[in-house]
N, C-alpha and C positions, 0 to 999 in steps of 0.2 A: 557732097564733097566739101563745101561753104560750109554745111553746117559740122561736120565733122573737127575741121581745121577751127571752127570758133571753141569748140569744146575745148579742146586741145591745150590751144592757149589758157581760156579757162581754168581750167584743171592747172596749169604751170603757174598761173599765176597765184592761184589757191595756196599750192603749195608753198610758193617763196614768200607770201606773207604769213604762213605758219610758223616760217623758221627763219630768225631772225639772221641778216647777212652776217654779221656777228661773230654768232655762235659756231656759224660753221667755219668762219676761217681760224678759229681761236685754237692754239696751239695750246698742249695739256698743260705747259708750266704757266700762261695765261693764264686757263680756268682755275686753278689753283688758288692766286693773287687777288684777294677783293681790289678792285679798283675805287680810290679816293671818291668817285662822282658816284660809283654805284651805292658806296656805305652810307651817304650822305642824301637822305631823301630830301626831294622838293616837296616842299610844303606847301608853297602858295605860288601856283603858275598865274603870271601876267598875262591879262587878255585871253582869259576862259572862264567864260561865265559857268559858276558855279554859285550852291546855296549854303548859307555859313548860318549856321544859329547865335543866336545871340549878341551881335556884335553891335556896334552903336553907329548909328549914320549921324551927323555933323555937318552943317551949312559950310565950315570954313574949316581948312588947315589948321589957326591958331588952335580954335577951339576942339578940335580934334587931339593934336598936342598937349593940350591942357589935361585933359581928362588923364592921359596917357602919363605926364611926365610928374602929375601929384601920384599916379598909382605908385613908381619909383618910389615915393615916402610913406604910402600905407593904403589899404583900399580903404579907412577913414576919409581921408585924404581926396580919391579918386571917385566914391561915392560922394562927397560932396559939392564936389563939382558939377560930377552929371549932374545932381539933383537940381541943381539952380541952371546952368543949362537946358532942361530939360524944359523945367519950367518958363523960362523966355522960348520954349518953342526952338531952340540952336540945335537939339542933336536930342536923339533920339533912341531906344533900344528896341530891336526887332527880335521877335523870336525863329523869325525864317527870313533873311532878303539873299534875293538873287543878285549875284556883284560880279562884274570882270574887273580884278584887281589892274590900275595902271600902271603905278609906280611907288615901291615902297618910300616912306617921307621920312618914319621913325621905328625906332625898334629900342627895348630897354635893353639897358647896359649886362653884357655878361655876369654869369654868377650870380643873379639878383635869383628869389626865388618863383619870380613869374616872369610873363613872355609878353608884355603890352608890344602890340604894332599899329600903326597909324597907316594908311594906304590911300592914295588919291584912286578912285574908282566913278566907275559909271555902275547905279544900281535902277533895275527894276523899278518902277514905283508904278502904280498901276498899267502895264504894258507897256511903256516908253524907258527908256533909258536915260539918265538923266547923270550930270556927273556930280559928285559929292565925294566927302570925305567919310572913312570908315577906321573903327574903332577896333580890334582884337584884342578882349583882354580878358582875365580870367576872376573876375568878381563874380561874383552870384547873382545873378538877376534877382531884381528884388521880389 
């Protein structure tokens, strides 16, 4: 009978996480309407470690910015920066790090033809987490 009644629930709970509460109470001129938040995908959730290619880790804010706000004027500009960064050992390009984004810091100005973003994060670095700044931008690794 115990085990009967645990199925049961079981099985009910199954189901309501199949189908979102949502859905069901949505009336048809609802489903009709995209909603503003649904058109609009989330790109980068805060505080979910996830792994990003290519991105640049960075000792400091500034220098994280740096890289970020010469891309704005050309990836001329933005690769040169890294490269002398790089070279002091300040920030660095991964081709896989694991990152829980914390708090976006910077993002390039609308309209511009790329997406640089700056992110204060805690990454991976051999098994520990560790907090640093992180780079999104769309240069070509070299």
């Amino acid at each position: 009978m115990k085990r009967r009644m645990i199925r049961r629930v079981a099985a009910a709970a199954a189901i309501c996480c199949a189908f979102p509460v949502g859905t069901m109470a949505a009336t048809p001129d609802v489903i009709d309407q995209p909603s503003p938040v649904a058109a609009t995908p989330i790109e980068y959730q805060l505080d979910t470690e996830m792994v990003v290619d290519n991105w640049v880790l960075c000792v400091s804010q500034p220098l994280a910015e740096s890289i970020a706000r010469a891309r704005e004027d050309s990836v001329a500009a933005a690769r040169k920066i890294y490269t002398d960064l790089a070279s002091a050992k300040s920030c660095g390009r991964f081709a896989k790090l694991a990152v829980k984004l914390r708090q976006p810091l910077f993002r390039s100005a609308p309209g511009l033809d790329h997406d640089s973003r700056v992110f204060s994060a805690l990454v991976n670095i051999g098994g520990a987490w560790q907090t640093a700044f992180v780079v999104k931008d769309d240069m070509p690794a070299e």
